[in-house]
C-alpha positions in Angstrom: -14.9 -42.8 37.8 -17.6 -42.3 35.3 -20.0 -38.8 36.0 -23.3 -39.8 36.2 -26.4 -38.0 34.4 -27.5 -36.8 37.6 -24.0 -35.4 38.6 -23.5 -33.8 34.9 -27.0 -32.0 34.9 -25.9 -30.4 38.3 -22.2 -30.1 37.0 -23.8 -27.8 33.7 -26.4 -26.2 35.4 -24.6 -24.4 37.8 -21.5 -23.7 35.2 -25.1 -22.2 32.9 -26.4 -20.2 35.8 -23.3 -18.6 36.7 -22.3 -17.6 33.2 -26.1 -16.4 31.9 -28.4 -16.3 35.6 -30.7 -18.8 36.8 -33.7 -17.2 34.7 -31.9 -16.9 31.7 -31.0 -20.7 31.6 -33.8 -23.0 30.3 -34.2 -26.7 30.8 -33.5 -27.8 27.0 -30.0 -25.7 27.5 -29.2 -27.8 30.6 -30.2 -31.0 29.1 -28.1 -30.3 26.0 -25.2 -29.2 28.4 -25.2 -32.4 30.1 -25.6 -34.6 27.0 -29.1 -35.2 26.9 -31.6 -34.7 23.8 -32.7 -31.2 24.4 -36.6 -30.7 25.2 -37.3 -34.6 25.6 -37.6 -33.7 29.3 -34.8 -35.9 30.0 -34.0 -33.5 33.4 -37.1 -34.5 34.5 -36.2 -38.0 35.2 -34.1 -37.1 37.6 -35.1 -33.7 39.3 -38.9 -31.8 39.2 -37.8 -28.7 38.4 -35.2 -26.4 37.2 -35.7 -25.0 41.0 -34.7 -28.5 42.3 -31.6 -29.1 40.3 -30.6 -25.2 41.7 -31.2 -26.6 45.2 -29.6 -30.2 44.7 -26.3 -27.9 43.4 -26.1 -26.0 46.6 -27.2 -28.4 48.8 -24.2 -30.9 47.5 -21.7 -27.9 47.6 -22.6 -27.4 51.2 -22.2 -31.0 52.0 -19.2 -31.8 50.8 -17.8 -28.3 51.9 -18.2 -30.2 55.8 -16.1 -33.0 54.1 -13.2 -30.9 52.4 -13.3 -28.5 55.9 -12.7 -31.9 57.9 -9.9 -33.2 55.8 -7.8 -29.9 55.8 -8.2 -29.1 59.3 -6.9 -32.7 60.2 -3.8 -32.7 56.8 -2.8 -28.7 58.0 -3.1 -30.0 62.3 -1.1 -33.2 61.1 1.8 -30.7 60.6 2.2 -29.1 63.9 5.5 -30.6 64.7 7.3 -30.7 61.0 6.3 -27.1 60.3 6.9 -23.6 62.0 3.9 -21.4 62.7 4.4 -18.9 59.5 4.3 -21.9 57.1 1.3 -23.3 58.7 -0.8 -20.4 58.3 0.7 -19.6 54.4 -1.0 -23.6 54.2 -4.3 -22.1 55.9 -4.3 -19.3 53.4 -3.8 -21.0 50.4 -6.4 -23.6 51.6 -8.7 -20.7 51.8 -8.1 -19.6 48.8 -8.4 -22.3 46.6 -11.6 -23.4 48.7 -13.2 -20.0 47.5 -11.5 -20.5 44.1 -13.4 -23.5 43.9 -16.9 -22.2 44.6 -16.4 -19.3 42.0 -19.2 -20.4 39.7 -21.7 -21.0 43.2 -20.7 -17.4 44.1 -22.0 -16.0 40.7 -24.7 -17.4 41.0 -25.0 -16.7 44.6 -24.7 -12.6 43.9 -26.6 -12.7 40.5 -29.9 -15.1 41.6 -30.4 -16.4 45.1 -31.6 -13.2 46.6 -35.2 -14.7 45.6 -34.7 -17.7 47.2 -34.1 -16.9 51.1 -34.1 -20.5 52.0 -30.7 -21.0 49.5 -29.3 -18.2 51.2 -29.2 -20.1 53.9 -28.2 -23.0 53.1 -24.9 -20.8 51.5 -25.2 -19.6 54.9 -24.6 -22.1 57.1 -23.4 -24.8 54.9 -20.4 -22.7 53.4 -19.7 -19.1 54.7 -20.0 -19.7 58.1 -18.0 -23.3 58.3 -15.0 -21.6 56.9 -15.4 -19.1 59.4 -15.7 -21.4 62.3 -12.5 -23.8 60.8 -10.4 -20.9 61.2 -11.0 -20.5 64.6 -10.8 -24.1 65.1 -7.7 -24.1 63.4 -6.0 -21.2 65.8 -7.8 -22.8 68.9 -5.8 -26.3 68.1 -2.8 -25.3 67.5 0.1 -25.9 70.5 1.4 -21.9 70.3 -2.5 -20.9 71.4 -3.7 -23.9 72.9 -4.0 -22.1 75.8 -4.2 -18.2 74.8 -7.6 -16.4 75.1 -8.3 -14.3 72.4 -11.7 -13.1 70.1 -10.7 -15.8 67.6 -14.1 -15.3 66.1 -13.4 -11.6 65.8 -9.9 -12.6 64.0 -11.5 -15.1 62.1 -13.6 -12.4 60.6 -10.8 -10.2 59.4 -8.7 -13.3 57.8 -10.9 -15.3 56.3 -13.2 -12.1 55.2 -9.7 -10.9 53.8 -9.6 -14.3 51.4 -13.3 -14.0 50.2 -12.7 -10.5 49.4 -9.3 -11.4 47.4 -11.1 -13.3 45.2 -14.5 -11.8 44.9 -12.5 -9.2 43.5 -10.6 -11.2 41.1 -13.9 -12.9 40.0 -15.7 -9.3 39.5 -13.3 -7.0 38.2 -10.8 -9.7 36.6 -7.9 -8.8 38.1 -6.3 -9.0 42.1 -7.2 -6.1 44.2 -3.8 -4.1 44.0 -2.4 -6.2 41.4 -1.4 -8.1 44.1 0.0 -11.4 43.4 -1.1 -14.6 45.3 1.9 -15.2 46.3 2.2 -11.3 47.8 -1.2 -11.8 49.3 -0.2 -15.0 51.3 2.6 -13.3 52.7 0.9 -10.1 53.7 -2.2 -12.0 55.2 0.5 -14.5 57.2 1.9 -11.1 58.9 -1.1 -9.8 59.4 -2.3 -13.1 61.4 1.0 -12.9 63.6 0.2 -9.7 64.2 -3.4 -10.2 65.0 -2.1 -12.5 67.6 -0.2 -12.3 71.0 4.0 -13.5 70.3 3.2 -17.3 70.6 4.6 -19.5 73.3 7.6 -21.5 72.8 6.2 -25.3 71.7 7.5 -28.1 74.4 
Protein backbone atom coordinates (compact mmCIF):
# COMPACT_ATOMS: atom_id res chain seq x y z
CA UNK A 1 0.00 0.00 0.00
CA UNK A 2 1.36 3.20 -1.16
CA UNK A 3 2.47 5.98 1.93
CA UNK A 4 0.77 8.92 1.33
CA UNK A 5 2.40 12.57 1.45
CA UNK A 6 0.58 13.18 4.54
CA UNK A 7 1.61 9.83 6.18
CA UNK A 8 5.40 10.40 4.99
CA UNK A 9 5.69 14.08 6.34
CA UNK A 10 4.50 12.61 9.83
CA UNK A 11 6.58 9.35 9.12
CA UNK A 12 10.04 11.92 8.70
CA UNK A 13 9.15 14.42 11.07
CA UNK A 14 8.98 12.44 13.99
CA UNK A 15 12.16 10.11 12.84
CA UNK A 16 13.79 14.36 12.45
CA UNK A 17 12.63 15.36 15.87
CA UNK A 18 13.88 12.42 17.64
CA UNK A 19 17.23 12.38 16.07
CA UNK A 20 17.97 16.44 16.21
CA UNK A 21 14.73 17.97 18.66
CA UNK A 22 11.66 19.47 17.66
CA UNK A 23 13.34 23.12 17.48
CA UNK A 24 16.22 22.03 15.67
CA UNK A 25 14.19 20.51 12.78
CA UNK A 26 12.86 23.11 10.18
CA UNK A 27 10.05 22.75 7.82
CA UNK A 28 12.30 22.65 4.48
CA UNK A 29 14.19 19.58 6.32
CA UNK A 30 10.88 17.85 6.77
CA UNK A 31 9.65 18.55 3.32
CA UNK A 32 12.88 17.22 1.82
CA UNK A 33 12.59 14.15 4.21
CA UNK A 34 9.33 13.28 2.90
CA UNK A 35 10.06 13.94 -0.79
CA UNK A 36 8.91 17.27 -1.26
CA UNK A 37 10.75 20.37 -2.86
CA UNK A 38 12.27 21.89 0.14
CA UNK A 39 10.94 25.56 1.11
CA UNK A 40 7.98 25.45 -1.59
CA UNK A 41 5.78 25.13 1.53
CA UNK A 42 4.71 21.95 0.29
CA UNK A 43 3.93 20.90 4.26
CA UNK A 44 1.60 23.48 4.29
CA UNK A 45 -0.88 21.85 2.10
CA UNK A 46 -1.43 19.45 4.40
CA UNK A 47 -0.77 20.73 8.07
CA UNK A 48 -0.54 24.63 9.45
CA UNK A 49 2.27 24.30 11.23
CA UNK A 50 5.38 22.42 12.16
CA UNK A 51 3.30 22.34 15.72
CA UNK A 52 0.42 20.52 13.91
CA UNK A 53 2.33 17.85 12.20
CA UNK A 54 4.06 17.33 15.99
CA UNK A 55 0.52 16.89 17.26
CA UNK A 56 -1.02 14.89 14.18
CA UNK A 57 2.29 12.29 15.05
CA UNK A 58 1.18 11.79 18.54
CA UNK A 59 -2.20 11.96 18.19
CA UNK A 60 -2.08 8.94 15.42
CA UNK A 61 0.42 7.04 17.78
CA UNK A 62 -2.10 7.27 20.46
CA UNK A 63 -4.82 6.11 18.32
CA UNK A 64 -3.64 3.30 16.89
CA UNK A 65 -1.87 2.27 20.30
CA UNK A 66 -5.96 1.55 21.35
CA UNK A 67 -5.99 -0.59 18.15
CA UNK A 68 -2.64 -2.66 18.58
CA UNK A 69 -3.69 -2.86 22.64
CA UNK A 70 -7.14 -4.45 21.40
CA UNK A 71 -5.68 -6.94 19.03
CA UNK A 72 -3.09 -8.41 21.51
CA UNK A 73 -5.16 -8.66 24.44
CA UNK A 74 -7.76 -10.67 22.24
CA UNK A 75 -4.49 -12.93 20.05
CA UNK A 76 -2.53 -13.53 23.82
CA UNK A 77 -6.54 -14.27 25.63
CA UNK A 78 -7.20 -16.51 22.44
CA UNK A 79 -4.46 -18.79 23.93
CA UNK A 80 -5.69 -19.64 27.35
CA UNK A 81 -6.39 -23.24 26.70
CA UNK A 82 -3.24 -24.18 24.16
CA UNK A 83 -0.73 -22.44 26.49
CA UNK A 84 0.41 -22.77 30.25
CA UNK A 85 0.50 -19.63 32.39
CA UNK A 86 4.49 -19.04 32.12
CA UNK A 87 4.38 -18.98 28.29
CA UNK A 88 1.48 -16.65 28.26
CA UNK A 89 3.07 -14.09 30.29
CA UNK A 90 6.77 -14.59 28.27
CA UNK A 91 3.96 -13.51 25.15
CA UNK A 92 2.81 -10.42 27.42
CA UNK A 93 6.35 -9.45 27.85
CA UNK A 94 7.60 -9.61 24.66
CA UNK A 95 4.36 -7.83 23.53
CA UNK A 96 5.45 -5.18 25.84
CA UNK A 97 8.50 -4.91 24.71
CA UNK A 98 8.26 -4.66 21.24
CA UNK A 99 5.26 -2.11 21.79
CA UNK A 100 7.80 0.20 23.65
CA UNK A 101 10.41 -0.77 20.98
CA UNK A 102 8.15 0.53 18.63
CA UNK A 103 7.51 3.96 20.06
CA UNK A 104 11.41 4.55 20.53
CA UNK A 105 11.68 7.54 18.22
CA UNK A 106 8.05 9.09 20.08
CA UNK A 107 9.88 8.56 23.41
CA UNK A 108 12.90 10.77 22.21
CA UNK A 109 11.06 13.11 21.35
CA UNK A 110 8.84 12.77 24.25
CA UNK A 111 12.07 13.27 26.90
CA UNK A 112 13.95 15.83 24.59
CA UNK A 113 10.75 18.39 23.56
CA UNK A 114 7.17 17.87 24.90
CA UNK A 115 7.88 19.27 28.28
CA UNK A 116 6.64 22.68 26.54
CA UNK A 117 3.77 21.36 25.31
CA UNK A 118 1.54 20.08 28.52
CA UNK A 119 -1.38 19.34 26.38
CA UNK A 120 1.01 16.50 24.25
CA UNK A 121 1.94 15.22 27.48
CA UNK A 122 -1.17 14.28 27.85
CA UNK A 123 -2.16 12.95 25.12
CA UNK A 124 1.24 10.54 25.64
CA UNK A 125 -0.52 10.24 28.88
CA UNK A 126 -3.58 8.83 28.39
CA UNK A 127 -3.30 7.66 24.86
CA UNK A 128 -0.11 5.44 25.46
CA UNK A 129 1.44 5.15 29.03
CA UNK A 130 -1.51 4.63 30.83
CA UNK A 131 -3.39 2.02 28.21
CA UNK A 132 -0.55 -0.34 28.56
CA UNK A 133 -0.92 -0.01 32.07
CA UNK A 134 -4.48 -0.66 32.24
CA UNK A 135 -4.07 -3.90 29.42
CA UNK A 136 -2.01 -5.49 31.84
CA UNK A 137 -4.37 -5.53 34.41
CA UNK A 138 -6.93 -6.43 32.03
CA UNK A 139 -4.92 -9.10 30.87
CA UNK A 140 -4.34 -10.78 34.62
CA UNK A 141 -8.02 -9.97 35.41
CA UNK A 142 -9.18 -12.32 32.26
CA UNK A 143 -7.27 -14.89 32.65
CA UNK A 144 -9.05 -18.41 34.10
CA UNK A 145 -6.04 -18.92 36.97
CA UNK A 146 -7.25 -15.24 38.43
CA UNK A 147 -10.58 -14.87 37.18
CA UNK A 148 -11.63 -14.89 40.45
CA UNK A 149 -8.50 -13.86 42.75
CA UNK A 150 -8.47 -10.28 44.40
CA UNK A 151 -5.38 -8.70 44.15
CA UNK A 152 -3.86 -4.75 43.55
CA UNK A 153 -3.46 -5.66 39.85
CA UNK A 154 -2.99 -1.99 39.30
CA UNK A 155 -0.18 -2.02 41.90
CA UNK A 156 1.38 -5.12 39.95
CA UNK A 157 0.81 -3.67 36.83
CA UNK A 158 3.03 -0.82 37.90
CA UNK A 159 6.00 -2.97 38.73
CA UNK A 160 5.75 -5.10 35.37
CA UNK A 161 5.02 -3.06 32.93
CA UNK A 162 7.26 -0.08 34.60
CA UNK A 163 9.92 -2.97 34.59
CA UNK A 164 9.57 -3.11 30.43
CA UNK A 165 9.60 0.78 29.91
CA UNK A 166 12.63 0.93 32.02
CA UNK A 167 14.37 -2.10 30.02
CA UNK A 168 14.25 -0.19 27.14
CA UNK A 169 14.50 3.37 28.09
CA UNK A 170 17.75 2.19 29.14
CA UNK A 171 18.69 0.53 26.06
CA UNK A 172 17.59 3.65 24.01
CA UNK A 173 19.73 6.15 26.43
CA UNK A 174 22.77 4.46 27.32
CA UNK A 175 22.86 1.90 24.24
CA UNK A 176 23.18 -1.07 25.87
CA UNK A 177 20.60 -3.47 28.28
CA UNK A 178 20.65 -2.55 31.88
CA UNK A 179 22.91 -5.47 33.22
CA UNK A 180 23.93 -6.58 29.92
CA UNK A 181 21.03 -8.45 30.24
CA UNK A 182 19.81 -10.20 27.27
CA UNK A 183 16.07 -10.13 26.12
CA UNK A 184 15.80 -13.25 26.34
CA UNK A 185 17.22 -13.26 30.26
CA UNK A 186 14.94 -10.32 30.86
CA UNK A 187 11.68 -12.30 29.72
CA UNK A 188 12.49 -14.92 31.96
CA UNK A 189 13.39 -12.97 35.04
CA UNK A 190 10.25 -10.61 34.57
CA UNK A 191 7.92 -14.12 33.94
CA UNK A 192 9.21 -15.21 37.61
CA UNK A 193 8.86 -12.18 39.02
CA UNK A 194 4.98 -11.98 37.82
CA UNK A 195 4.40 -15.60 39.35
CA UNK A 196 5.83 -14.42 42.19
CA UNK A 197 3.92 -11.19 42.44
CA UNK A 198 0.99 -13.43 42.36
CA UNK A 199 -0.86 -15.92 44.66
CA UNK A 200 -0.04 -20.03 43.26
CA UNK A 201 -2.86 -19.91 40.61
CA UNK A 202 -5.84 -22.21 40.76
CA UNK A 203 -5.90 -25.35 38.83
CA UNK A 204 -7.90 -24.43 35.32
CA UNK A 205 -11.24 -26.74 34.90
Amino acid sequence: MATSTRERIIDESLRLFAERGYAATSVAEIEAAAGLSPGAGGLYRHFKSKYEVLAAAINEHAARTAGQIAESLAELNGMESSAGLEDRLSLLCRAGLAKVREESELTRVFFRDLSQFPELVAVVRQGLLQPMFEAIVTWFETQPEYRDVKLDWAGIAAVLGGSVVQYRLFQETVGETPGHAEKDQFVTAWVRLATGLTPTPAPVT
